[in-house]
DOBAGU-126972 format. One record per residue (C-alpha): residue in one letter; y negated, z negated, x negated. Coordinates in steps of 0.1 Angstrom, whole numbers, plus 2048, in hexadecimal, padded with zeros to 3 digits. Layout:
N
AYZX
...
This chain:
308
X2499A6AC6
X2659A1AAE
X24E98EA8F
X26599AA76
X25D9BFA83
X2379B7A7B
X23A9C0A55
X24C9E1A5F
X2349EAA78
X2169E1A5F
X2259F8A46
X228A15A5C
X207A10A61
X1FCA12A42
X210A2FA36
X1FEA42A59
X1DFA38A50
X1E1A3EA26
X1F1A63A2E
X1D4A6BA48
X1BEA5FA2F
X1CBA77A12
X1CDA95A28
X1A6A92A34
X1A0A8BA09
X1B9AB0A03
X1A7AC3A1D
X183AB9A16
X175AD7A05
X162ACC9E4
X13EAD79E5
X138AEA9BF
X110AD69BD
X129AAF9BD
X13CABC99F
X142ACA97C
X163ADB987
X160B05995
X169B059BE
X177B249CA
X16BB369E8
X188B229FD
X17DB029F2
X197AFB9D2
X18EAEE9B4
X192B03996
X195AEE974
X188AF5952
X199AF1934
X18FAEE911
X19BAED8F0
X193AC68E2
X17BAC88C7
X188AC389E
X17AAAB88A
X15EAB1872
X17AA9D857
X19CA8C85A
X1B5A8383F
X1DBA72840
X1DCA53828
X1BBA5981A
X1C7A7A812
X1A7A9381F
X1B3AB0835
X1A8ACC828
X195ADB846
X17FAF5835
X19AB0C836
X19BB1F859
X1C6B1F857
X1C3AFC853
X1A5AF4871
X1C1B0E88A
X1E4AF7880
X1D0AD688A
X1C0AE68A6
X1DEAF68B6
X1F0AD18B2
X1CEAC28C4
X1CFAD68DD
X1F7AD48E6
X1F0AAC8E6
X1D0AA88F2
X1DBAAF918
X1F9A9D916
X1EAA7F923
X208A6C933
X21AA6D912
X1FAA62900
X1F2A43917
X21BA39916
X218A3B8F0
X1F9A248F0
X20DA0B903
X22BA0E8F3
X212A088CF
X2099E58DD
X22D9DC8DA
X23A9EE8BC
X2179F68A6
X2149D289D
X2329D188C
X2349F587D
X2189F086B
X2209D0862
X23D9E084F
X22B9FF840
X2149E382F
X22F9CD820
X23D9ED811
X21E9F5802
X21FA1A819
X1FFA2782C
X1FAA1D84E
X1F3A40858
X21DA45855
X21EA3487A
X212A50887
X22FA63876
X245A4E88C
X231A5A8AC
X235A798A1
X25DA7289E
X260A5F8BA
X244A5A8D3
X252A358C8
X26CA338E3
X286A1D8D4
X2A3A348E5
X298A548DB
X2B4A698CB
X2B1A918C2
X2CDAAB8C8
X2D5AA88A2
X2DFA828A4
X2C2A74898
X2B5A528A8
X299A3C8B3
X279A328A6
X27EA44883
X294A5C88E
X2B0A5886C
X2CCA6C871
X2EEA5986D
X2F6A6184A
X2D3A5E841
X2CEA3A84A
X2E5A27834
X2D9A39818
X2B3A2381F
X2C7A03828
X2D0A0584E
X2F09FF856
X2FEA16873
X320A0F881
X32EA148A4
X3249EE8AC
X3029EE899
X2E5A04893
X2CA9FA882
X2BAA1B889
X2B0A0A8A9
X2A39EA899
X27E9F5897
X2769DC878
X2959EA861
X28BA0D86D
X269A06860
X2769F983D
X28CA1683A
X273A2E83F
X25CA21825
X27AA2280E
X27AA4B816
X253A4D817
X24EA3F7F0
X26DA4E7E4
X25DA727F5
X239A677E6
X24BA5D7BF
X257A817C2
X23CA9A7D3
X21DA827C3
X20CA857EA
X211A6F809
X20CA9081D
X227A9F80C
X23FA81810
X236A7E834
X23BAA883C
X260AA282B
X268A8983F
X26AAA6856
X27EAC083D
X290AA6826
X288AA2803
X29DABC7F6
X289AD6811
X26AAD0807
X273AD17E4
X283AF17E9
X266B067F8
X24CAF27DB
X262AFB7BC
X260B227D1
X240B207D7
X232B117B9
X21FAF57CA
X226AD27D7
X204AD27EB
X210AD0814
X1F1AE281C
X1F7B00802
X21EB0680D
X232B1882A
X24EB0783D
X263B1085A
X24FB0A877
X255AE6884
X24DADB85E
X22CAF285D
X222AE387E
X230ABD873
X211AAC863
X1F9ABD874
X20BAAD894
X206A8A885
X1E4A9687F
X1D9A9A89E
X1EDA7C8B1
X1DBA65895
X1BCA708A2
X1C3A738C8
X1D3A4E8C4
X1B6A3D8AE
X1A0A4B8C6
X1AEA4F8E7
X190A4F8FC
X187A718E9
X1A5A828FE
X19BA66920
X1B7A5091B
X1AEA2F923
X1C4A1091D
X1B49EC91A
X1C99DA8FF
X1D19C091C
X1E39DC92E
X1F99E490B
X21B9DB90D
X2229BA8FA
X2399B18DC
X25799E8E8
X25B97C8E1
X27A9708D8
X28E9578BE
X2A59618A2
X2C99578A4
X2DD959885
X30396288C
X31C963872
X33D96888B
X34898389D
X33F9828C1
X35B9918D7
X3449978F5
X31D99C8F5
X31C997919
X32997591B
X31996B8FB
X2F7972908
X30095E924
X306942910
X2E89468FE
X2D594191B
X2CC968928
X2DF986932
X2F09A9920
X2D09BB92B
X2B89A391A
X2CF9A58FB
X2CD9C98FB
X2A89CC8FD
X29D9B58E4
X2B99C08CE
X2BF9E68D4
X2D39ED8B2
X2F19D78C4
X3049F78CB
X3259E88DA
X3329CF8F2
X33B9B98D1
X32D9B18AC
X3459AF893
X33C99D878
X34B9A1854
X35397D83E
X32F97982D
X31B990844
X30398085C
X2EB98E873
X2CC986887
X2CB9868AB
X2AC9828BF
X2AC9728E2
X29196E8FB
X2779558F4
């Protein structure tokens, strides 16, 4: 025999025996006195489902939930329940935290904002640092393009700092106490982050009330905090909803070292080369590169950061 057929054959012999394995496992009827799930007369398991319990109390930035009040108790249920089974996302978004969460909240605190407000870039983003809606707006924070610049980020067709996950965080907070000077509630800054400032003030000057919990929205602002809600307490306590992910099985911050450029680099690609890595290691460590070059202005310098 050919000895570098061996592996081949071993394989196939694996697959055979894994596949006549699985089959015995999908025909085995499950007997209904070895389980808590219904069998059907055939032999089929028949699932339960339930709706995931509400807390006795919750609040966003120290801010109680009013729960007494049985309209309140159905919005945060109905956003429980739409999570709660959604445990792929749940379990990516936990790994994805180990990576991202360290420095979010890191940012919320030098700004002097709640930490509850990462939740509110869940809630915007699952934090995948390429997300973008069908409106335009982008990445962790989701700003729009002309919203940005107005909270410092600079968004060109060669940089956006939408996509720089620390700038995004410090532009937020710039929204987030602007919203909170105005409404007098973190609740209501965080539910206009959803409806813009001039929205939510439009439907409280209406309405005569700047209390979230007291107001009526379009639908995707009525359902907004109660979404953040309920992903701050499926994510604080994933093991309520079965997710289980040991923080050594989080996805790590990257390491890297800060380069200072002050001129205009013709070609990222080579430049990364020369710097020791390659264009896709530029990208990922430094997603608001937007282009194949960097122009950079007399007196403008910016920070790139390379693999450790």
């Amino acid at each position: 025999m050919n000895i570098k057929s061996k592996p081949v054959i071993y394989f196939l012999s694996g697959v055979a025996i894994t596949a006549a394995v699985v089959a015995g496992i999908a025909s085995r009827k499950i007997e209904p006195s070895a389980t808590n799930v219904e069998v059907s007369k055939e032999g089929r398991p028949q699932y339960k489902w339930f709706a995931p319990e509400v807390p006795a109390s919750l609040d966003f930035a120290g801010e109680p939930t009013p729960l007494d009040r049985w309209d309140i108790k159905e919005k945060l249920e109905r956003e429980l329940i739409i999570n709660y089974y959604i445990h792929g996302n749940q379990l990516y978004i936990l790994k994805l935290s180990g990576r991202y969460m360290p420095l979010i909240e890191e940012r919320l605190k030098a700004n002097g904002v709640p930490d509850d407000f990462k939740y509110v870039c869940v809630a915007e983003s699952s934090l995948q640092q390429n997300a973008l809606s069908g409106v335009g707006a982008a990445s962790f924070w989701q700003f729009m393009k002309d919203t940005g610049p107005r909270y410092g980020l600079e968004i060109s067709d060669e940089v956006d700092e939408r996509f720089n996950v620390g700038k995004a965080t410090d532009a937020a907070c710039k929204y987030f106490k602007e919203a909170h000077d105005k409404f007098g509630t973190w609740t209501a800054a965080a539910a206009s982050y959803n409806c813009g400032m001039g929205g939510y003030n439009g439907q409280a000057e209406f309405q005569g009330s700047t209390n979230y919990y007291d107001l009526i929205f379009p639908d995707e602002t009525n359902r907004y905090v109660y979404r953040i809600l309920a992903l701050k307490y499926l994510l604080s306590n994933p093991l309520y909803a079965g997710n289980i992910v040991p923080p050594s099985e989080m996805y790590k911050p990257l390491k890297g070292k800060d380069v200072e450029v002050s001129n205009t680099i013709n070609d990222l690609s080579v430049w990364a080369k020369d710097n020791g890595t390659t264009y896709k290691m530029l990208k990922i460590y430094n997603p608001w590169l937007r282009a194949h070059k960097l122009t950079v202005k007399p007196g403008k310098k910016y920070i790139i950061q390379l693999p450790a």
